[in-house]
TIRODREN-331619 format. One record per residue: residue number from 1; residue in three letters; x, y, z of N, C-alpha, C in turn. Coordinates in steps of 0.2 Angstrom, whole numbers. Layout:
<torvexs>
TORVEX:n:res:n.c1:n.c2:n.c3:ca.c1:ca.c2:ca.c3:c.c1:c.c2:c.c3
TORVEX:NUM:ALA:X:Y:Z:X:Y:Z:X:Y:Z
...
</torvexs>
This chain:
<torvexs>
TORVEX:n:res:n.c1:n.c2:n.c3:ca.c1:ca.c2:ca.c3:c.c1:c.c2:c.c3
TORVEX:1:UNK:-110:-44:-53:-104:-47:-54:-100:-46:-47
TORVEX:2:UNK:-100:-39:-44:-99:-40:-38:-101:-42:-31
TORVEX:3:UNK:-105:-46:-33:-109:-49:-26:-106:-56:-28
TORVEX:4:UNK:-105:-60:-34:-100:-65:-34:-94:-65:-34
TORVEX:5:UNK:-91:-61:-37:-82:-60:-35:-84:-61:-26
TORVEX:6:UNK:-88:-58:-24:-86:-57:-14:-87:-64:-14
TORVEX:7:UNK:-91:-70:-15:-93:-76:-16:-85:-82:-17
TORVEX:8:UNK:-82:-78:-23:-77:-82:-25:-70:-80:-20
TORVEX:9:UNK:-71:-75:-17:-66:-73:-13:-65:-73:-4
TORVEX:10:UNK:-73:-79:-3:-74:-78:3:-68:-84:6
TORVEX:11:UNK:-68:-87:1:-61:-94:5:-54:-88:8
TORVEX:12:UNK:-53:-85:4:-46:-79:8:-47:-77:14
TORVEX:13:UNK:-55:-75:16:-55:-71:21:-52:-74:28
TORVEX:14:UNK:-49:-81:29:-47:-83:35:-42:-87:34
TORVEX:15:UNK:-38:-82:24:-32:-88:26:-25:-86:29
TORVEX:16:UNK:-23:-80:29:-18:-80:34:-21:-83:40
TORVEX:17:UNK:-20:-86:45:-23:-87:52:-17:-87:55
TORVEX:18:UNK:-17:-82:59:-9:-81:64:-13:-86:69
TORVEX:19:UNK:-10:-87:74:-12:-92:81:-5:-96:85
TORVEX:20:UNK:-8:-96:90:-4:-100:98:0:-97:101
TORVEX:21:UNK:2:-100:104:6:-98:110:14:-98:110
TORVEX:22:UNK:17:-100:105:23:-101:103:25:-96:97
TORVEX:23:UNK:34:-92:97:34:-91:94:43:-93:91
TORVEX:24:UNK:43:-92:82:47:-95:79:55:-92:82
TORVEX:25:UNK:55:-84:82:62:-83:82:61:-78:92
TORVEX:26:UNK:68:-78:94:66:-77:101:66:-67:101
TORVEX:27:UNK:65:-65:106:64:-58:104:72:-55:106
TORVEX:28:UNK:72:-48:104:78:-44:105:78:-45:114
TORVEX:29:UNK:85:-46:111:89:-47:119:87:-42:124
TORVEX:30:UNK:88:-42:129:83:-38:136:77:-34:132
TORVEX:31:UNK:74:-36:128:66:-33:129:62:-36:134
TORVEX:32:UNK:58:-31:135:52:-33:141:46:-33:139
TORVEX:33:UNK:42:-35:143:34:-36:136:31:-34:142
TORVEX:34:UNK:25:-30:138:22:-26:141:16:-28:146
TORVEX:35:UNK:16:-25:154:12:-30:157:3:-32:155
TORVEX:36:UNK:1:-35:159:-5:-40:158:-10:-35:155
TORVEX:37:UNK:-11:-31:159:-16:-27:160:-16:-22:152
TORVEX:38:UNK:-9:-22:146:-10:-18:143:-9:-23:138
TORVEX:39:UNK:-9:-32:136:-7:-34:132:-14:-34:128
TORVEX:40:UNK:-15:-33:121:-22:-35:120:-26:-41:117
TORVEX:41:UNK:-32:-42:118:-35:-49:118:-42:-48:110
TORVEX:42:UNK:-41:-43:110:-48:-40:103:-42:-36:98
TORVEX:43:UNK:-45:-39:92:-42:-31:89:-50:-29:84
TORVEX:44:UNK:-49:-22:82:-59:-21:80:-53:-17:72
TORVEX:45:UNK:-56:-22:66:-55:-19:61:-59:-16:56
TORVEX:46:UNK:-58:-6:54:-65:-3:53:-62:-3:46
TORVEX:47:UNK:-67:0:40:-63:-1:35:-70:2:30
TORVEX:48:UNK:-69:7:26:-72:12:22:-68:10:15
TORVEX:49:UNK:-74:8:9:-69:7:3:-76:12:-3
TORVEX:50:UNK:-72:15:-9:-77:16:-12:-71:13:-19
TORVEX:51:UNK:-77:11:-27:-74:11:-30:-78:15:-37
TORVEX:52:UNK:-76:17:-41:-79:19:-48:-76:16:-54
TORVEX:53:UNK:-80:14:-57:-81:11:-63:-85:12:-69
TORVEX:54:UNK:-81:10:-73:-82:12:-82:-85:3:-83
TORVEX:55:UNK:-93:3:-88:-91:-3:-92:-93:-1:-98
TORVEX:56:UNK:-91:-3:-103:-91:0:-110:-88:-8:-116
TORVEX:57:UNK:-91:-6:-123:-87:-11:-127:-95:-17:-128
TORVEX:58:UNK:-101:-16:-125:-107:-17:-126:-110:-16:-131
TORVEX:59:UNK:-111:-21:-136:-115:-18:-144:-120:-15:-143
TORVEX:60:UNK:-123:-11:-146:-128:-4:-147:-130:0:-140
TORVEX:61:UNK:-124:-2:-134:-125:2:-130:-121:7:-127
TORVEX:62:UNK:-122:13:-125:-116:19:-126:-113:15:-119
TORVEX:63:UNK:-106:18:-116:-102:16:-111:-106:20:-105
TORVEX:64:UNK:-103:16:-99:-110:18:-94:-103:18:-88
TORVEX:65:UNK:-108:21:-82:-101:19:-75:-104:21:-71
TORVEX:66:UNK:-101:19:-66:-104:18:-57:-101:18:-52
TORVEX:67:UNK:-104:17:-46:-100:19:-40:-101:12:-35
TORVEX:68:UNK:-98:13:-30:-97:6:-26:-96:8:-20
TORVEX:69:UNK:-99:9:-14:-96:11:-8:-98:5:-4
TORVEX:70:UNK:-94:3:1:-94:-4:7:-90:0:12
TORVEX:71:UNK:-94:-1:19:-92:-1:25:-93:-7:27
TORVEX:72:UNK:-87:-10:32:-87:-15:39:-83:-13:42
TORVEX:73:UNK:-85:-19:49:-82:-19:53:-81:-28:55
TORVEX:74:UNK:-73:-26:58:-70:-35:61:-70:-36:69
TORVEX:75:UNK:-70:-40:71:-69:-40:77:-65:-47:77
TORVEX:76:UNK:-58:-47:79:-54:-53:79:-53:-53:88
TORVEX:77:UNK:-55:-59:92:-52:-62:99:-46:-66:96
TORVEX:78:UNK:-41:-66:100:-35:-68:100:-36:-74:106
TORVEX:79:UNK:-33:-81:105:-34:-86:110:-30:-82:116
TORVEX:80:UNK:-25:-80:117:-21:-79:120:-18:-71:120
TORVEX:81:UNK:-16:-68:126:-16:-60:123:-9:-60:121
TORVEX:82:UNK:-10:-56:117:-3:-52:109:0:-49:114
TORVEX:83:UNK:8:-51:114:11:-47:118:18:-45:112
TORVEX:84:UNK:21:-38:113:25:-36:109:31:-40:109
TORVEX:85:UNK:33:-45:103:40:-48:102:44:-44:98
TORVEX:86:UNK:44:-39:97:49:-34:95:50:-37:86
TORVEX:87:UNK:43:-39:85:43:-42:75:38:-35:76
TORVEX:88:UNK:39:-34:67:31:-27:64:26:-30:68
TORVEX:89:UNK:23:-23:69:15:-26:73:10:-29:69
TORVEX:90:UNK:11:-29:61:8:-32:55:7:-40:58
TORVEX:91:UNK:16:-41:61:14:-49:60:14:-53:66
TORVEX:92:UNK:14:-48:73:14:-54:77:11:-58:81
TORVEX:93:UNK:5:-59:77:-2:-61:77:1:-68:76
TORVEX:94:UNK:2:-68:68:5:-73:65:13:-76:69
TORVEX:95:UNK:19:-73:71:24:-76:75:24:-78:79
TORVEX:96:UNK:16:-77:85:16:-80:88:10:-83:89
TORVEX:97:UNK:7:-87:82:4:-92:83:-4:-92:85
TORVEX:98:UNK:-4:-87:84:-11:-84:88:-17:-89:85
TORVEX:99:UNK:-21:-92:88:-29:-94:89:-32:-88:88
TORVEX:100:UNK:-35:-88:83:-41:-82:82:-47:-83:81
TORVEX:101:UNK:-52:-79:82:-59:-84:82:-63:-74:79
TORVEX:102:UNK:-66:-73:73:-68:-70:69:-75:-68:71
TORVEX:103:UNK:-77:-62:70:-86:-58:68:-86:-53:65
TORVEX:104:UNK:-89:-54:59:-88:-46:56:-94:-44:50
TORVEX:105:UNK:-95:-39:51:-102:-36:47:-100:-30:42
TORVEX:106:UNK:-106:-31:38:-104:-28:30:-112:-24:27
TORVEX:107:UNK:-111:-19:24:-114:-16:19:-114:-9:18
TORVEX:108:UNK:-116:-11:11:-117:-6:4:-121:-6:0
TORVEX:109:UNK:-118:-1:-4:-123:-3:-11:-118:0:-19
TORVEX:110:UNK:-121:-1:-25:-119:1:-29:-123:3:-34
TORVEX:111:UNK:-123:8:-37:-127:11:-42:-125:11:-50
TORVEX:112:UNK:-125:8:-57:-126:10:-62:-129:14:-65
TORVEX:113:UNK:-126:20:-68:-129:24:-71:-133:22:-78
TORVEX:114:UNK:-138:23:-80:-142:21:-87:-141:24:-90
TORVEX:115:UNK:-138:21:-98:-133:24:-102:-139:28:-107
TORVEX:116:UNK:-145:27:-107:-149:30:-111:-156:37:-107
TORVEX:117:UNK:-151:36:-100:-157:41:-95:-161:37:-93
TORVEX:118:UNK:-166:40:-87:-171:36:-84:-166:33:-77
TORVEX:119:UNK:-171:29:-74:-169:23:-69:-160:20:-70
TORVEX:120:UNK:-157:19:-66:-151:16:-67:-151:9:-62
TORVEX:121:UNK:-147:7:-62:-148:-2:-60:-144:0:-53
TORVEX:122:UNK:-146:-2:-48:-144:-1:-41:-146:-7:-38
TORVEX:123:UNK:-141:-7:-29:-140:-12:-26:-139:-12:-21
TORVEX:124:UNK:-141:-15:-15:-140:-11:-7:-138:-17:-4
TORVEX:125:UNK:-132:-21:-2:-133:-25:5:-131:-24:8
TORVEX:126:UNK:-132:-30:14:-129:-30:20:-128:-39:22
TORVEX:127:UNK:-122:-39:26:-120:-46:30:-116:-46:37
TORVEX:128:UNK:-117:-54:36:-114:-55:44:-108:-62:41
TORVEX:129:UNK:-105:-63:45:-101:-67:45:-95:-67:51
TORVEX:130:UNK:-92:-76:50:-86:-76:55:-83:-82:53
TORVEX:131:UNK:-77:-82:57:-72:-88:56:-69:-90:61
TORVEX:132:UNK:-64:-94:62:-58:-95:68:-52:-100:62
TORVEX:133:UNK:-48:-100:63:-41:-102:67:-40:-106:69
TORVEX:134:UNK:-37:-113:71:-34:-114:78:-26:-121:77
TORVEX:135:UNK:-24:-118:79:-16:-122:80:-19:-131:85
TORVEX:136:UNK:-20:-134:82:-19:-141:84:-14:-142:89
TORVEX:137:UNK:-8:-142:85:-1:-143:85:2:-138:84
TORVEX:138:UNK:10:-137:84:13:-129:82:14:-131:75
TORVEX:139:UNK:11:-136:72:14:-139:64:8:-137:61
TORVEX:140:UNK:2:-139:63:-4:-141:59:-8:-136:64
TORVEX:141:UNK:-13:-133:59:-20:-130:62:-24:-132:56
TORVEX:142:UNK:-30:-129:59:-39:-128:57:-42:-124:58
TORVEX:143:UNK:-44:-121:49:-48:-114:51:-54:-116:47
TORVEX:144:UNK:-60:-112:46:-66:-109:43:-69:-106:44
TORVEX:145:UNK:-76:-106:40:-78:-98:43:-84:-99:38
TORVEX:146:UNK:-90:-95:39:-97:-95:36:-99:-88:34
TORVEX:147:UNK:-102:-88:30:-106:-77:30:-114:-78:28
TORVEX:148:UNK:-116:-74:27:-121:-72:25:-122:-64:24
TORVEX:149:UNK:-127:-66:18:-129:-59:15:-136:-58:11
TORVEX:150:UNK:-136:-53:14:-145:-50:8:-142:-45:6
TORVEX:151:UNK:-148:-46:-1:-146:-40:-7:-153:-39:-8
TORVEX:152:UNK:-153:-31:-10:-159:-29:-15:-157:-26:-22
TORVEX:153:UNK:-158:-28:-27:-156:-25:-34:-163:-23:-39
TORVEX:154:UNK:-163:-17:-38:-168:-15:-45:-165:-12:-50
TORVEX:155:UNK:-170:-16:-55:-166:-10:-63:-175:-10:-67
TORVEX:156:UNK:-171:-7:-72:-178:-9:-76:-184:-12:-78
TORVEX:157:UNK:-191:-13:-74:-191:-18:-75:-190:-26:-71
TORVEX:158:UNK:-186:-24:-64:-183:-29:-60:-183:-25:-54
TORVEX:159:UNK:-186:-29:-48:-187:-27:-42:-186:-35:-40
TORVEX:160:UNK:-179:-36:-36:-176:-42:-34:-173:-41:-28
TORVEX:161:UNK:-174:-47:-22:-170:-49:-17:-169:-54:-17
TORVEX:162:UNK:-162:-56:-12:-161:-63:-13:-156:-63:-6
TORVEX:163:UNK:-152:-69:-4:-149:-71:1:-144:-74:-2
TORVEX:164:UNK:-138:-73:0:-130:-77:-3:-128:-80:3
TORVEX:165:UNK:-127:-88:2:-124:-92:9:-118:-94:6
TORVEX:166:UNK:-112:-90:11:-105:-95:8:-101:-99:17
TORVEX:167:UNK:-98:-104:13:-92:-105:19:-85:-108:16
TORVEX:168:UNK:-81:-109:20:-76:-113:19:-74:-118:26
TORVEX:169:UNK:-68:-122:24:-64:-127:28:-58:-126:25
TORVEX:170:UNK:-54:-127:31:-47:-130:28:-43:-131:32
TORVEX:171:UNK:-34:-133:31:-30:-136:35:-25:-131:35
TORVEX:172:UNK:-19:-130:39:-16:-127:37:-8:-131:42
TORVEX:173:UNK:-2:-132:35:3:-134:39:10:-128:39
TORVEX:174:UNK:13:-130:46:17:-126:44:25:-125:47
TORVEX:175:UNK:29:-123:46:37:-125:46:39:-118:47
TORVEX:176:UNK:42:-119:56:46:-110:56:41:-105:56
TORVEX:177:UNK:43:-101:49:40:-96:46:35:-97:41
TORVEX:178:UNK:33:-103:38:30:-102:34:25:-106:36
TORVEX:179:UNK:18:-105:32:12:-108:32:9:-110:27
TORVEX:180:UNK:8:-116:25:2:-119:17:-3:-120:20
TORVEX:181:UNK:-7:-120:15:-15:-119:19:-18:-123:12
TORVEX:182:UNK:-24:-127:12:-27:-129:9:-37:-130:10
TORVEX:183:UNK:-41:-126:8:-46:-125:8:-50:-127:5
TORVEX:184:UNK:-57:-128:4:-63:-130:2:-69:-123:3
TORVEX:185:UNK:-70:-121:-3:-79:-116:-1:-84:-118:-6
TORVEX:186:UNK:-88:-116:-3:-94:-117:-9:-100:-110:-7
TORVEX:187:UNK:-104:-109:-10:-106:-102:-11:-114:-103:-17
TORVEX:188:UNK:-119:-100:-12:-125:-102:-16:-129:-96:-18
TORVEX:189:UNK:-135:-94:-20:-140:-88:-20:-146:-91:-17
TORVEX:190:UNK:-149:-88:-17:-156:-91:-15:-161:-85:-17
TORVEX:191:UNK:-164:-83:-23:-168:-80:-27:-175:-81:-28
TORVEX:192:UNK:-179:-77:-28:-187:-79:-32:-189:-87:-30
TORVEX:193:UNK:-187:-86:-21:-189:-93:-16:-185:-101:-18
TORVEX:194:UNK:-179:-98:-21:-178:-104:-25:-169:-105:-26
TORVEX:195:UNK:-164:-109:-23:-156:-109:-26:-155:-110:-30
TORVEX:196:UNK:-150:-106:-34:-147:-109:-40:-143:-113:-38
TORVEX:197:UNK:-137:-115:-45:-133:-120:-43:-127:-115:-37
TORVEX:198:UNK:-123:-120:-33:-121:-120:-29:-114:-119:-30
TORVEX:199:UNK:-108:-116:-32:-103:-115:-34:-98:-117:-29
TORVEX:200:UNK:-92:-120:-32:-86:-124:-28:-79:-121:-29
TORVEX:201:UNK:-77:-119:-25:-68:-120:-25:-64:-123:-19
TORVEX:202:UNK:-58:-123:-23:-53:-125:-21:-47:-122:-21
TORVEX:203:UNK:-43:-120:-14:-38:-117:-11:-31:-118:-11
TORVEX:204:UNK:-28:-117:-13:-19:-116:-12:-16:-110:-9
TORVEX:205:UNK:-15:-109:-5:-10:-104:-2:-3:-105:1
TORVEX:206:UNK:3:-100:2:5:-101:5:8:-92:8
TORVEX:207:UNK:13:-93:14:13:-88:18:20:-89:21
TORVEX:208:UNK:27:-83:22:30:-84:23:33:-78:25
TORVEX:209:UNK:38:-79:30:41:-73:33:47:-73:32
TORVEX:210:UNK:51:-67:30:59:-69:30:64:-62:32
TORVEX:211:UNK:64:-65:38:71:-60:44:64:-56:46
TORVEX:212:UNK:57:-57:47:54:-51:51:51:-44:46
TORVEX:213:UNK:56:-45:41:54:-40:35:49:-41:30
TORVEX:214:UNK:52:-46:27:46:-46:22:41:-50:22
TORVEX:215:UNK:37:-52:21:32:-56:19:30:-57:12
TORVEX:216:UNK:30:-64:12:28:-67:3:20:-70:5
TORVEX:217:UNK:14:-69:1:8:-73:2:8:-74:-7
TORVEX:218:UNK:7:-83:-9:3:-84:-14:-1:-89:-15
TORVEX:219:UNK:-7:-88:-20:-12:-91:-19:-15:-92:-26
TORVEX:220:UNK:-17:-100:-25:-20:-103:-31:-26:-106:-32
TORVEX:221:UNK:-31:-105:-35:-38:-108:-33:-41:-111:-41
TORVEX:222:UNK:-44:-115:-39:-49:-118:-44:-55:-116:-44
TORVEX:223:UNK:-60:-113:-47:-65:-111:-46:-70:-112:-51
TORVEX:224:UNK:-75:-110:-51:-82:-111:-53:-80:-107:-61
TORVEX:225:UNK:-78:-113:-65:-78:-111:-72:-68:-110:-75
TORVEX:226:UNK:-66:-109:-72:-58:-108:-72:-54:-109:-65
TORVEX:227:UNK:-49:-104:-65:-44:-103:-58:-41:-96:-59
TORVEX:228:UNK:-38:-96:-54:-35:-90:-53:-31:-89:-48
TORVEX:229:UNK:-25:-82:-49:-21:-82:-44:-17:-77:-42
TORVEX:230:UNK:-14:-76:-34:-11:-69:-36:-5:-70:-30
TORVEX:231:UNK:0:-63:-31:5:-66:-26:5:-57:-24
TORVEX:232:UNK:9:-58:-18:9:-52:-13:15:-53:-9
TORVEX:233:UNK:17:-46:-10:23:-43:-7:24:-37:-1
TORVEX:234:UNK:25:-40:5:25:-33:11:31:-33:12
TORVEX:235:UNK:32:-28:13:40:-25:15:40:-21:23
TORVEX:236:UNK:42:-21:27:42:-17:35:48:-15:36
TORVEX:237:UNK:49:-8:35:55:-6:34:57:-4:43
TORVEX:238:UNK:52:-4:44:50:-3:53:45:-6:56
TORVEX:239:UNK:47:-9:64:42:-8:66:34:-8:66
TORVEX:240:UNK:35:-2:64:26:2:65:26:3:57
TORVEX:241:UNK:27:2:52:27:3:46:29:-2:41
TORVEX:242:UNK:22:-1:37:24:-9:30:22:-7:24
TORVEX:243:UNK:23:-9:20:22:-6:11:20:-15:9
TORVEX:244:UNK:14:-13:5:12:-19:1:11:-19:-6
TORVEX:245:UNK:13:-23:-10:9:-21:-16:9:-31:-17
TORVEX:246:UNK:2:-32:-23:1:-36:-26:-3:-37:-33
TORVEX:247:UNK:-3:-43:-38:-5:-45:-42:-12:-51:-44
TORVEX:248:UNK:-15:-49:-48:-20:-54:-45:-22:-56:-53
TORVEX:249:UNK:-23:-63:-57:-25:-63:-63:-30:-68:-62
TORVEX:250:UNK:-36:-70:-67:-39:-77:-65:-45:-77:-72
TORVEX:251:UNK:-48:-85:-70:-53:-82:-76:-58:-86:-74
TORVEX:252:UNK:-66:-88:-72:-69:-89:-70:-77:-87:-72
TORVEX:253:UNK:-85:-89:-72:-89:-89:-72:-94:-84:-67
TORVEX:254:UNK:-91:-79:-68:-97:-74:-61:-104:-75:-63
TORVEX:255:UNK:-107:-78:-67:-115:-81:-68:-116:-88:-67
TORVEX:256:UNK:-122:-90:-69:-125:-96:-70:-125:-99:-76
TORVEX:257:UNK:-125:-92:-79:-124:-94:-87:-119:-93:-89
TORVEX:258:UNK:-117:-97:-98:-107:-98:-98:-107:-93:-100
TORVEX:259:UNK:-105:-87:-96:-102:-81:-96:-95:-82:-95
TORVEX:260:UNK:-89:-82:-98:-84:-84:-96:-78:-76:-96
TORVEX:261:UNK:-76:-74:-86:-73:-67:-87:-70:-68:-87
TORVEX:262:UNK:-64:-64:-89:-56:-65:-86:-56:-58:-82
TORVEX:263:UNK:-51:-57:-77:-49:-51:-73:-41:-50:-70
TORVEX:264:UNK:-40:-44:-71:-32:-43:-69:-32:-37:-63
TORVEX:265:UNK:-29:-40:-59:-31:-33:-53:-24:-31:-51
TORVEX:266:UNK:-21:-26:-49:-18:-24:-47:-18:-23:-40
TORVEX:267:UNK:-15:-21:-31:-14:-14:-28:-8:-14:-25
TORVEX:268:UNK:-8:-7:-21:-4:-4:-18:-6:-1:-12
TORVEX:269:UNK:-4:-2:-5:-4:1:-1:1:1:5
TORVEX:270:UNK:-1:5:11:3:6:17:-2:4:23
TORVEX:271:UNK:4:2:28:1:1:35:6:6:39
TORVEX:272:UNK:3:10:44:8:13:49:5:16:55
TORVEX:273:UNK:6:11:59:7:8:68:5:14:73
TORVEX:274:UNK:1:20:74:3:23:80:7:23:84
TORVEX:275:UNK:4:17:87:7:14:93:6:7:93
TORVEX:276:UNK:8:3:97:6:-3:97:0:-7:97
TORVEX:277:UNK:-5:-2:99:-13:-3:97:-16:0:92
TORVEX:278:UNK:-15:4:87:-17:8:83:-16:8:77
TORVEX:279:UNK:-17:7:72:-16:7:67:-20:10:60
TORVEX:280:UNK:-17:15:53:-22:14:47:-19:13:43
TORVEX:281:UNK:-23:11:38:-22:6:34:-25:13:27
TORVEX:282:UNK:-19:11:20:-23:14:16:-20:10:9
TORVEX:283:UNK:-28:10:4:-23:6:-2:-28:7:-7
TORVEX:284:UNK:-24:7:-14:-28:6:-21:-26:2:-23
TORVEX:285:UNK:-31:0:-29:-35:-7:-34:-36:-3:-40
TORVEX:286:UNK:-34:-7:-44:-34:-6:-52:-38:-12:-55
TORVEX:287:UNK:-43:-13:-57:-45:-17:-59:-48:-20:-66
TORVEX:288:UNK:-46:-24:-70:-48:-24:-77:-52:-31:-80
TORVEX:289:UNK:-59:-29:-79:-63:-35:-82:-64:-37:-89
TORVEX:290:UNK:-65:-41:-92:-69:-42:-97:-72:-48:-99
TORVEX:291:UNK:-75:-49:-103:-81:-55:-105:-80:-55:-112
TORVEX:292:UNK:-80:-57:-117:-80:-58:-126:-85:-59:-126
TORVEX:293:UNK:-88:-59:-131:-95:-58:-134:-95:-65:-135
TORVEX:294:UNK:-98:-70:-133:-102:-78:-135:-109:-77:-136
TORVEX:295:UNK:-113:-74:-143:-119:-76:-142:-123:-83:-142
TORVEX:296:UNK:-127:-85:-142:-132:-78:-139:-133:-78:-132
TORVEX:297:UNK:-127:-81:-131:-125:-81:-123:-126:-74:-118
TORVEX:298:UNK:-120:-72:-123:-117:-65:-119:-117:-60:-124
TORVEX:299:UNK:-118:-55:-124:-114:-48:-129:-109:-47:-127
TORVEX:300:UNK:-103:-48:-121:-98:-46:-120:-98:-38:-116
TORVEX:301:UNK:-92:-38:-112:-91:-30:-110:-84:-32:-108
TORVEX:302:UNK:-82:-24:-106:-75:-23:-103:-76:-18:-96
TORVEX:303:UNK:-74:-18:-93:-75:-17:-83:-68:-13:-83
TORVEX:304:UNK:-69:-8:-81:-62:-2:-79:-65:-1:-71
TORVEX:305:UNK:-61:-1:-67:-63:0:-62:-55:2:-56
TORVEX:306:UNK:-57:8:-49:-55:12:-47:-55:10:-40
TORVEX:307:UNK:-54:8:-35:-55:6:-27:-51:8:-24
TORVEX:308:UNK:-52:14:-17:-51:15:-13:-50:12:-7
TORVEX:309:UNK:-47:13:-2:-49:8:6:-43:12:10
TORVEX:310:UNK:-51:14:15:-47:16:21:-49:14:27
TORVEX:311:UNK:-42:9:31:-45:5:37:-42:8:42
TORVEX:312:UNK:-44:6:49:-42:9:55:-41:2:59
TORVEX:313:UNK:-36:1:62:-36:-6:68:-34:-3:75
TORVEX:314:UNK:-39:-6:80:-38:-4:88:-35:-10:88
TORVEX:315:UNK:-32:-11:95:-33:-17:100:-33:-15:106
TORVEX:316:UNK:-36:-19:108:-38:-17:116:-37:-23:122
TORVEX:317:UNK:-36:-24:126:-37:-29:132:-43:-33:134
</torvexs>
């Protein structure tokens, strides 16, 4: 289930897209922007996440739980070098319009414990992916972005690999401070030499700034069986320092069969700035899955789950 949820969530991965050369409000009166040689043109995002989880509520099976660790890394080029407008360091990617162009690598694995002893159901991948960005106009951009992933999973009885190919498209218009984004992804397997069906959604977003402090993001999607949605709130009391929390509910098909889940997610987290090139990132997720029993479909469960994330961001010249 979570090698789909990252499938249904791969259209997000490029939807903020800061980009260009222009920015909305002008900077504090006699600031100076920092010269050529120290403005930066990369930023490398590193990022450490573990999760632990309960699932339980299984007819004749005892309640069971697991772990989840993922490391990546991002590497974002900026069209043009980021120079300091005196907005949080969080968003001046975004204020100033920035052309981005994305690459970034992923892997882990997950282990379920076996609730009766023996063997537990385990899972190791790894991927590649990238995206861009780009301002057409200062009104209208174009972004997307493609991934790939291999997995191995063995349980019981099962010794399986396979390949997950996603991508998305989309448009993004936008006024001032704010940005609507409208998206298209689709997201496939390719198992035991063969694709299943090929899953589709459809993106809504929107993105806005107000007075440099806060940030609103909300987002709407149709997806593969249901929709889902969630809204987020950043606050940057300074400069070098922002507090975020968000909500997320939805209901959709993580299988091929009508397994129909619902999920409610919760997090909370901080950013805070070293310095103008430095940054970490730290945040928790609360998670609560479940499925109802549709025989002889499904038996049903329920998903309690616990996510860590600890990220680090350079930029550099």
């Amino acid at each position: 289930m979570h090698r789909v949820w990252r499938g249904l969530l791969v259209a997000v991965a490029t939807l903020v897209a800061p980009a260009a050369h222009a920015q909305d409000e002008p900077p504090a009166a006699g600031l100076q922007s920092a010269g050529p040689d120290r403005e930066p043109n990369f930023q490398v995002n590193s990022s450490l996440s573990g999760t632990r989880y309960s699932l339980s509520n299984i007819p004749g099976v005892p309640t069971t739980s697991g772990n989840q660790e993922t490391l990546s890394m991002e590497l974002i080029a900026f069209g043009a070098p980021l120079h300091d407008d005196d907005s949080p360091y969080s968003l001046q990617a975004f204020m100033q319009r920035e052309n981005t162009f994305t690459l970034s690598v992923r892997g882990g694995r997950f282990d379920t414990a076996n609730p009766f002893g023996g063997v537990g159901r385990t899972e190791w991948f790894a991927g590649v992916g990238g995206g861009f960005s780009a301002y057409l106009k200062p009104w209208f951009a174009v972004f997307g972005g493609a991934s790939y992933e291999y997995f191995d999973l063995h349980d019981i009885g099962t010794a399986q690999t396979g390949h997950s190919f996603a991508g998305d498209v989309g448009v993004g218009f936008r006024l001032r401070n704010t940005r609507l984004d409208l998206s298209a992804g689709e997201q496939g397997d390719r198992t035991s030499g063969a694709f299943g069906p090929w899953r589709r959604s459809l993106r809504l977003s929107a993105f806005t700034v107000i007075k440099r402090r806060v940030a609103l993001t909300a987002v709407g999607a149709l997806v593969e069986g249901g929709e889902e949605g969630s809204f987020e709130v950043e606050v940057f009391p300074t400069k070098s320092a922002g507090l975020f929390v968000s909500g997320f509910a939805g209901q959709f098909e993580p299988y091929v069969t009508p397994t129909l889940a619902t999920r409610y997610a919760g997090t909370a987290g901080f950013a805070g700035w070293l310095d103008a090139n430095t940054a970490l990132v730290g945040e928790y997720e609360l998670t609560y899955e479940m499925d109802l029993a549709t025989p002889p479909a499904t038996s049903g469960y329920h998903e309690l789950s616990h996510t860590v994330v600890v990220e680090a961001y350079l930029r550099f010249p």
